[in-house]
MMTF fields as JSON, N, C-alpha, C and O atoms, coordinates in Angstrom:
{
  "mmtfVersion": "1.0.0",
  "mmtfProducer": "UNKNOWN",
  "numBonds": 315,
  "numAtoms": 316,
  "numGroups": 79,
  "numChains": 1,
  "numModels": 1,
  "chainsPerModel": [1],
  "groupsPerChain": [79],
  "chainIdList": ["A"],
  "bondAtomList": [4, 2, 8, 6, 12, 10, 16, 14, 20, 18, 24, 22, 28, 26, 32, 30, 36, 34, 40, 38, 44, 42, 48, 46, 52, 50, 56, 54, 60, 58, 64, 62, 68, 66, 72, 70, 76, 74, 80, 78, 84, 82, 88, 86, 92, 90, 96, 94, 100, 98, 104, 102, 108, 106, 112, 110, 116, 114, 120, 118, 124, 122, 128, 126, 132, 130, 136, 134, 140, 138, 144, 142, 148, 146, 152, 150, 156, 154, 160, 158, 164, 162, 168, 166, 172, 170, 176, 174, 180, 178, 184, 182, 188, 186, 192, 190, 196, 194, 200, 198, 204, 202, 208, 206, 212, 210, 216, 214, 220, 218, 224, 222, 228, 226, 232, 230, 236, 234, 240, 238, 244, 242, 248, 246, 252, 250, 256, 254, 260, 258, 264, 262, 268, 266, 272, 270, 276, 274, 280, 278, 284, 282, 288, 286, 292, 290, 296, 294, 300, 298, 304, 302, 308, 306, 312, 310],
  "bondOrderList": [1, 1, 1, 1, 1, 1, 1, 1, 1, 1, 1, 1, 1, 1, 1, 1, 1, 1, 1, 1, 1, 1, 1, 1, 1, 1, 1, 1, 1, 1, 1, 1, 1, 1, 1, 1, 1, 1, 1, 1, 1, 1, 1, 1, 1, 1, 1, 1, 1, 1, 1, 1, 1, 1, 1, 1, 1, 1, 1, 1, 1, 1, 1, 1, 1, 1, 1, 1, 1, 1, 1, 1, 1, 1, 1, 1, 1, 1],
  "groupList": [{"groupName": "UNK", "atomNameList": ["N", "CA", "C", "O"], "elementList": ["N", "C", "C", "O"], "formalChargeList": [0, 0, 0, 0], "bondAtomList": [1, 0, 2, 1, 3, 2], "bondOrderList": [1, 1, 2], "singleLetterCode": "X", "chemCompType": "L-PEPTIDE LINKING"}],
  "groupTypeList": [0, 0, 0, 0, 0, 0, 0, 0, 0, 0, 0, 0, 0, 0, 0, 0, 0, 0, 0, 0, 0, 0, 0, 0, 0, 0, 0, 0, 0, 0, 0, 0, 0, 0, 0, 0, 0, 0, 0, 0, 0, 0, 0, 0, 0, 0, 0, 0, 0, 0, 0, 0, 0, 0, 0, 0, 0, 0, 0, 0, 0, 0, 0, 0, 0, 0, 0, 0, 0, 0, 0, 0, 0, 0, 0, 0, 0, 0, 0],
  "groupIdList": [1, 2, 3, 4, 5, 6, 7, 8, 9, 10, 11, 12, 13, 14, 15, 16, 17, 18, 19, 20, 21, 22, 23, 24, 25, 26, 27, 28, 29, 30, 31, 32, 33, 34, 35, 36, 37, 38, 39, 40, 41, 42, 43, 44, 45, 46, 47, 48, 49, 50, 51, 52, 53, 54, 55, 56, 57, 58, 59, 60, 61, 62, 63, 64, 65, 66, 67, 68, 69, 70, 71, 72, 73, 74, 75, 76, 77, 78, 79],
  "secStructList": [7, 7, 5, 7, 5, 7, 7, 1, 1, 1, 1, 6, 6, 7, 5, 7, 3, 3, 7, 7, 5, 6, 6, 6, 6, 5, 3, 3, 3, 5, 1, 1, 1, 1, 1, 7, 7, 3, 3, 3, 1, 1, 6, 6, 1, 2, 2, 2, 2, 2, 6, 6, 6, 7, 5, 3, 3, 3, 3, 3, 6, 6, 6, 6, 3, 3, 3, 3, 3, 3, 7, 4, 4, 4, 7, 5, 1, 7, 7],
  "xCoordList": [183.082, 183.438, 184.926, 185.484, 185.512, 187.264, 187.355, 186.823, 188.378, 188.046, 189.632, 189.958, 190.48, 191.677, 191.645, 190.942, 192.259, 192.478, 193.711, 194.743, 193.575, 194.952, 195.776, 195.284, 196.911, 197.401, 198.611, 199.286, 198.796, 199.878, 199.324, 198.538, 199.609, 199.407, 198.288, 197.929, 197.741, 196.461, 195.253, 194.317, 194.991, 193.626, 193.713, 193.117, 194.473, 195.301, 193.521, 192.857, 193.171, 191.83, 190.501, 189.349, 191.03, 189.62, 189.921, 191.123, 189.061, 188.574, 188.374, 187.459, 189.505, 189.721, 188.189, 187.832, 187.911, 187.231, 188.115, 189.048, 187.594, 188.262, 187.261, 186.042, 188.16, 188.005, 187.45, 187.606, 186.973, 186.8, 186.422, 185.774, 187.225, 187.827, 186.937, 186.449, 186.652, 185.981, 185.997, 185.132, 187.339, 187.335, 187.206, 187.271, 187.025, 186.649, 185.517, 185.239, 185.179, 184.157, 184.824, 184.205, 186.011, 186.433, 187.563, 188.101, 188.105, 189.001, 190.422, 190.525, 191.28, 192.526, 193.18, 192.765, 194.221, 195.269, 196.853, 196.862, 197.775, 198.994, 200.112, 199.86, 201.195, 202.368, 202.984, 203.263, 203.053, 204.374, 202.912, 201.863, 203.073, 202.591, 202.649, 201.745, 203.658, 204.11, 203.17, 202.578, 203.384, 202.102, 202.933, 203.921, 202.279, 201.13, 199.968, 200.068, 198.644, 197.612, 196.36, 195.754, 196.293, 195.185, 193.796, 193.567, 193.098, 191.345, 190.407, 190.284, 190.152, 189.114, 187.453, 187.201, 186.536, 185.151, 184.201, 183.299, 184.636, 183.887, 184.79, 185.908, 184.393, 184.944, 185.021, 185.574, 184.435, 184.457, 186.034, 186.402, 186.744, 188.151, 188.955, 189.991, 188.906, 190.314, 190.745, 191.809, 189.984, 190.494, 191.517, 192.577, 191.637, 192.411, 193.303, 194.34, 193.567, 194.882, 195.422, 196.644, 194.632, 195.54, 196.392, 197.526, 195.596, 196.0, 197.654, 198.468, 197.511, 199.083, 199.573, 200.222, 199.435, 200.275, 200.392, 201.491, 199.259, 199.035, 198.678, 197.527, 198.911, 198.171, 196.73, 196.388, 195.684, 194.702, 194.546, 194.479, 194.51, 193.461, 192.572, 191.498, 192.905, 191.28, 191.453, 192.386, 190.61, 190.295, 189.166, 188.338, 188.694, 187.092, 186.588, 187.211, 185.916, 185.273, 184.509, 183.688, 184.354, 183.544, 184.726, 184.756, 185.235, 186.6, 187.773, 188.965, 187.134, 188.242, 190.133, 191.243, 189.766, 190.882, 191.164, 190.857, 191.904, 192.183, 192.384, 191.956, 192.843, 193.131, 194.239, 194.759, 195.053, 196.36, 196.322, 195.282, 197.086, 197.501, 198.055, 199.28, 197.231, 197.301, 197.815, 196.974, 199.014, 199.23, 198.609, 198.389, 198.227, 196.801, 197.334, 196.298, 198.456, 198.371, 198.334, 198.916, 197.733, 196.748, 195.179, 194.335, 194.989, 193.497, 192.889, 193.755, 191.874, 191.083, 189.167, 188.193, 189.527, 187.825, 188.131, 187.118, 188.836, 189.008, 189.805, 190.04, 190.106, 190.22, 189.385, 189.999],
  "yCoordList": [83.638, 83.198, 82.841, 82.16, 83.376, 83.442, 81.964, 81.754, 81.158, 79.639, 79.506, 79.96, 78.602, 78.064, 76.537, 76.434, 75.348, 74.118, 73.786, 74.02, 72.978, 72.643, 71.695, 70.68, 71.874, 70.878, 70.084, 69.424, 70.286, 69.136, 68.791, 69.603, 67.539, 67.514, 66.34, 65.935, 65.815, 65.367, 65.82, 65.059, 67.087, 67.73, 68.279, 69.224, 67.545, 67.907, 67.624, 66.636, 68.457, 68.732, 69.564, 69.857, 69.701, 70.68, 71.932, 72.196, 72.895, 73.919, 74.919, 74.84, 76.136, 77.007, 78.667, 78.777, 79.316, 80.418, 81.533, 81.326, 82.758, 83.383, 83.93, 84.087, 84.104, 84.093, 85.564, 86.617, 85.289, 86.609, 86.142, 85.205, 87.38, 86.772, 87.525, 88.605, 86.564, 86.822, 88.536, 89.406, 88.556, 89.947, 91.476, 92.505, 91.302, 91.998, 92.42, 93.549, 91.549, 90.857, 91.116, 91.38, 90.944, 91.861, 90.977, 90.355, 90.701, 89.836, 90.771, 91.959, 89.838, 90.651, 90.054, 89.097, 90.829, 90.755, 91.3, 92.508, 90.874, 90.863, 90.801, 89.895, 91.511, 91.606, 89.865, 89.036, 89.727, 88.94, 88.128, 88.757, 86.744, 86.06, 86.412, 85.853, 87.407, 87.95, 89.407, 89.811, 89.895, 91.216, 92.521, 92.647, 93.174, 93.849, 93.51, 93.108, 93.575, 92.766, 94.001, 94.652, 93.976, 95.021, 94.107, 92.959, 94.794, 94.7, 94.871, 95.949, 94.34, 94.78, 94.696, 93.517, 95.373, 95.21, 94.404, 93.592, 94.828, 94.734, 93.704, 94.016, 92.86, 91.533, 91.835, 91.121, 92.884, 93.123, 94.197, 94.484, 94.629, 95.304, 94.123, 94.408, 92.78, 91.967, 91.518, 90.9, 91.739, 91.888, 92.746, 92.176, 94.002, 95.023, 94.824, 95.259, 94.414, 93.877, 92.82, 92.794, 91.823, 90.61, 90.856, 90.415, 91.771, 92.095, 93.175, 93.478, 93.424, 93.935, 93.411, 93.972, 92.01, 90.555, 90.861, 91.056, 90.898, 90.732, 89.522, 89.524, 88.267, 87.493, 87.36, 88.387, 86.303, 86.753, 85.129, 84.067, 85.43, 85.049, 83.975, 84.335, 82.34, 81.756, 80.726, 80.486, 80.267, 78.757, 78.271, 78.994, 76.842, 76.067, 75.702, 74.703, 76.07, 76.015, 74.789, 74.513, 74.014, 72.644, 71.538, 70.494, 71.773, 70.819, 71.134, 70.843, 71.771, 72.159, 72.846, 72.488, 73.614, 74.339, 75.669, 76.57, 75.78, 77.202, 78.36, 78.007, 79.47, 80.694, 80.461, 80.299, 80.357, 80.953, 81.854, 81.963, 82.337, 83.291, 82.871, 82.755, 82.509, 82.115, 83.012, 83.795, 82.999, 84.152, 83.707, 82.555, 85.192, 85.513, 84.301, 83.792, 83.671, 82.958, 81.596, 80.703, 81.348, 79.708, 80.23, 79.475, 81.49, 81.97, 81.489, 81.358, 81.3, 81.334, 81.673, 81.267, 82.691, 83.425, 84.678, 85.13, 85.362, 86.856, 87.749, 88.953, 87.067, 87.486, 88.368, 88.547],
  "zCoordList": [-204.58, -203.257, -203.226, -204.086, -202.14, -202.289, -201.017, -199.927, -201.95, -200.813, -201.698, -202.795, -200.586, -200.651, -200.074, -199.068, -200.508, -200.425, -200.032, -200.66, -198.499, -197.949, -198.503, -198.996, -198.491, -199.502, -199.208, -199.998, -197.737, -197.454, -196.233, -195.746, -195.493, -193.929, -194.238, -195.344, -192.634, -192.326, -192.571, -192.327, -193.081, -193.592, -195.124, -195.641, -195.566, -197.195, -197.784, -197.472, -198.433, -199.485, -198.527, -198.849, -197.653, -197.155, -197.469, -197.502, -197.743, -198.223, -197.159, -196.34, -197.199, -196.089, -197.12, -198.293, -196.143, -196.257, -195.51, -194.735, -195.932, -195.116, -193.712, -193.655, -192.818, -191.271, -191.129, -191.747, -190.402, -189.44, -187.967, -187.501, -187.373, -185.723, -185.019, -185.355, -183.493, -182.713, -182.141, -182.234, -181.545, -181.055, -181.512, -180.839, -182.715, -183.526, -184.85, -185.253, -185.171, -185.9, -187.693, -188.723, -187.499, -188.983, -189.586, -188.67, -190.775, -191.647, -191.172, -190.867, -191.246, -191.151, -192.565, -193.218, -192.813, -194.045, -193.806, -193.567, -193.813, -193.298, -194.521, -195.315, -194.812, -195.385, -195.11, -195.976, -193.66, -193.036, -192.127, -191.989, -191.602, -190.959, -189.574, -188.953, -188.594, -187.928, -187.559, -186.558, -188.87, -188.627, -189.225, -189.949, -188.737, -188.402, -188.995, -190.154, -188.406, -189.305, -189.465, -188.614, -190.996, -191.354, -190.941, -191.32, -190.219, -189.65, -191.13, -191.711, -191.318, -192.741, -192.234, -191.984, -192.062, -191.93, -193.012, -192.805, -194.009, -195.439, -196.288, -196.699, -196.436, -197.408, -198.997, -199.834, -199.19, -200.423, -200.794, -201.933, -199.489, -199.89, -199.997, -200.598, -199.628, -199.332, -200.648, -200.654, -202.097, -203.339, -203.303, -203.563, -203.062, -203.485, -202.541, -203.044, -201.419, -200.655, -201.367, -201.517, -201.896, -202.509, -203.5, -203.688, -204.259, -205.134, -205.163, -206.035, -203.878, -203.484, -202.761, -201.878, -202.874, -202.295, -200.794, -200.275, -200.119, -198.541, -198.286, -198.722, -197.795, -197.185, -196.654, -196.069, -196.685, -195.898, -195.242, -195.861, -193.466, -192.551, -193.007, -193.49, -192.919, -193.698, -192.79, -192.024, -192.956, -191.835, -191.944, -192.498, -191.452, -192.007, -190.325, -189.967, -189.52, -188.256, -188.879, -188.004, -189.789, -189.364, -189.441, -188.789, -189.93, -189.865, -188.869, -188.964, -187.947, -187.153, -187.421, -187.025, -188.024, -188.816, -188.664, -189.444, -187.379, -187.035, -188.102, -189.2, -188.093, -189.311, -189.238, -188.134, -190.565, -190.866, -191.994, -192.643, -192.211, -193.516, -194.505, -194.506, -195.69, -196.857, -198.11, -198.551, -198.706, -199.988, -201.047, -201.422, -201.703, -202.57, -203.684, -204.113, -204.289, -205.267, -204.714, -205.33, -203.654, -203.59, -203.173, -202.69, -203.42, -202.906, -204.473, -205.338, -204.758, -205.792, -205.652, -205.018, -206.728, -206.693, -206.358, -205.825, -206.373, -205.67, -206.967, -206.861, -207.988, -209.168, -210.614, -211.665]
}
């Protein structure tokens, strides 16, 4: 399970997942925070993007924690 931990701010120790967005039903992964943003269907490719240092999309819906784009070396489990 690929999970990242926030680590500065007012929600510093909650535990981000990665997202998948409404309008699409699919994970995105991004170069730049800006974009262009790859659509992924299948959770099982966003290894092989990290692994070529794309960002990915994560956020925690019970803690109220919108998605941002996290780089693959604070991701852990996707190794």
């Amino acid at each position: 399970m690929m999970f990242a931990i926030v680590r500065r701010g007012k929600k510093a120790g909650i535990p981000l997942y990665p997202h998948r967005f409404e309008e699409d039903e699919r994970f995105h992964v991004s170069l730049t925070r800006e974009g262009p943003f790859i659509p992924l269907f299948d959770d099982r490719d966003i290894p092989d993007y990290l692994a070529n240092g794309y960002s990915l999309a994560m956020s925690n819906g019970t803690e109220k924690y919108g998605p941002t784009f996290i780089r693959p070396s604070s991701i852990r489990g996707w190794e």
